[in-house]
C-alpha positions, 0 to 999 in steps of 0.5 A: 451515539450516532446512528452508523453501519458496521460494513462486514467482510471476511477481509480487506481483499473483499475491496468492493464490498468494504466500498459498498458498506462504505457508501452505504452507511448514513452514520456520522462514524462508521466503522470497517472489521472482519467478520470472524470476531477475532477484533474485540466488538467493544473496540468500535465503541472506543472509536466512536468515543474517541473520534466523536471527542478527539479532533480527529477523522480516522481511527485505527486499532493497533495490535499490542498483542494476538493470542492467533497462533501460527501467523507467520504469512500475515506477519510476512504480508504486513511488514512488505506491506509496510517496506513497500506500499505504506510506512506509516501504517502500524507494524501489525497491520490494519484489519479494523478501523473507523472514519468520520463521514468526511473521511469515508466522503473523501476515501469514496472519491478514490473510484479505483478498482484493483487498488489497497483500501488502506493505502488509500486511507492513509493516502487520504491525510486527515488526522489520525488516531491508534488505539491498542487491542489484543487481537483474538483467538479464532473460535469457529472456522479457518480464516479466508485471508488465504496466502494467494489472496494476500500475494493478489492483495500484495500486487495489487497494493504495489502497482496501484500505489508505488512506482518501486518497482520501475524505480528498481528496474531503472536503478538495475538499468543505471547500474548495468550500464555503469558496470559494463562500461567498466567490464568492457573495458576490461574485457578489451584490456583483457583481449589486448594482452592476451588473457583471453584465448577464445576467438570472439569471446570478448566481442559475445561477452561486450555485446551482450553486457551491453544489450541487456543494459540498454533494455533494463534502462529502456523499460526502466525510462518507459514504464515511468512514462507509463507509470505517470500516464497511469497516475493521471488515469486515476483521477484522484484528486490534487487535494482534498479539504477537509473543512472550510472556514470562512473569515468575515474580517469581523474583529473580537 
């Protein structure tokens, strides 16, 4: 077995100090869990194993059952997690998993603080392999994933890898609008034929349906500028290659 580093942490809201592990290790696998023992320590050798023999660069253990009772926060957590920010990911979540150097290599060259690590990992491409585990009961302590922690990690998720909720605010945008050129319409169909007896009502009603609109689109049209300029401040890179190879134009 290679030699590697095991990076430790309470969880994956502990962003820079995974990073830190991350860039730390000098093995050709390494591997990132939780601290509490709650994933099977033996899980590590089967992603050494299999990513050692398997053409593959990123192994992630799924959950097939957990004997952690009372859950319901991170189940909630994972399953927006997965609508919002990520679909590939599995329907329990990721709390551990192992790269090959070049995949830690390439995750390393994403330099962004208050970002998913996860999101990140799958953003990165390469091959990908599942390996099933029972997740443990907790013998010793409470857990640090808190509710706060998990909402903070949640939005960080969402504003550093999906552009939903500017989309929404446009679609919100799109849809007032069309909405109140139909109810203006009668509103004033309304007021022409004496349906609506309070002086000024229909002119309130129009100009405020209308405003509201217009700004719901506006932020709409402005955070998607925004939304890209702080996509370009990334830095990320338009591509990441996995291996080259090169053709000498030798036959056989």
């Amino acid at each position: 077995m290679p030699a590697q580093l095991l990076a430790l942490s309470r969880n994956f809201g502990s962003f820079t100090a995974v990073r830190m592990g991350l860039a730390a290790a000098r093995g050709q696998v390494i591997a990132v869990m939780a601290a509490d023992l709650q994933e099977p320590p033996d899980l590590i050798v089967d992603f050494f194993n299999r990513l050692n023999t398997d053409a593959a660069d990123i192994a992630i253990g799924t959950r097939s059952a957990r004997n952690d009772p009372g859950q319901t926060s991170a189940t909630i957590f994972w399953k927006l997690y997965k609508a919002l920010v990520q679909p590939e990911i599995p329907a329990g979540g990721v709390d551990v998993f192992a790269v090959t150097r070049r995949a830690r290599d390439a995750l390393l060259q994403l330099d962004e603080a208050h970002s998913s690590l996860i999101a990140q990992l799958f953003w990165i491409g390469f091959a990908r392999i599942e390996i099933a585990y029972e997740r443990r009961v907790r013998k010793y302590g409470v857990s640090g994933w808190t509710f706060l922690k998990k909402a903070a990690y949640l939005l960080d998720s969402v504003f550093s890898v999906t552009a939903i909720p500017i989309t929404l605010l446009m679609l919100i945008g799109f849809a007032g609008t069309a909405g109140f050129l139909l109810l203006g319409f009668m509103l004033m169909a309304a007021r022409l034929m004496n349906w609506v007896a309070v002086p000024g009502y229909t002119a309130i009603m129009v100009t405020i349906l209308f405003s509201a609109s217009l700004i719901l689109l506006g932020l709409g049209i402005v955070g998607s500028y925004v939304w890209r300029a702080y996509e370009n401040t990334k830095r990320r890179p338009l591509g990441i290659v996995r291996e080259r190879r090169q053709f000498d134009g030798a036959g056989g």
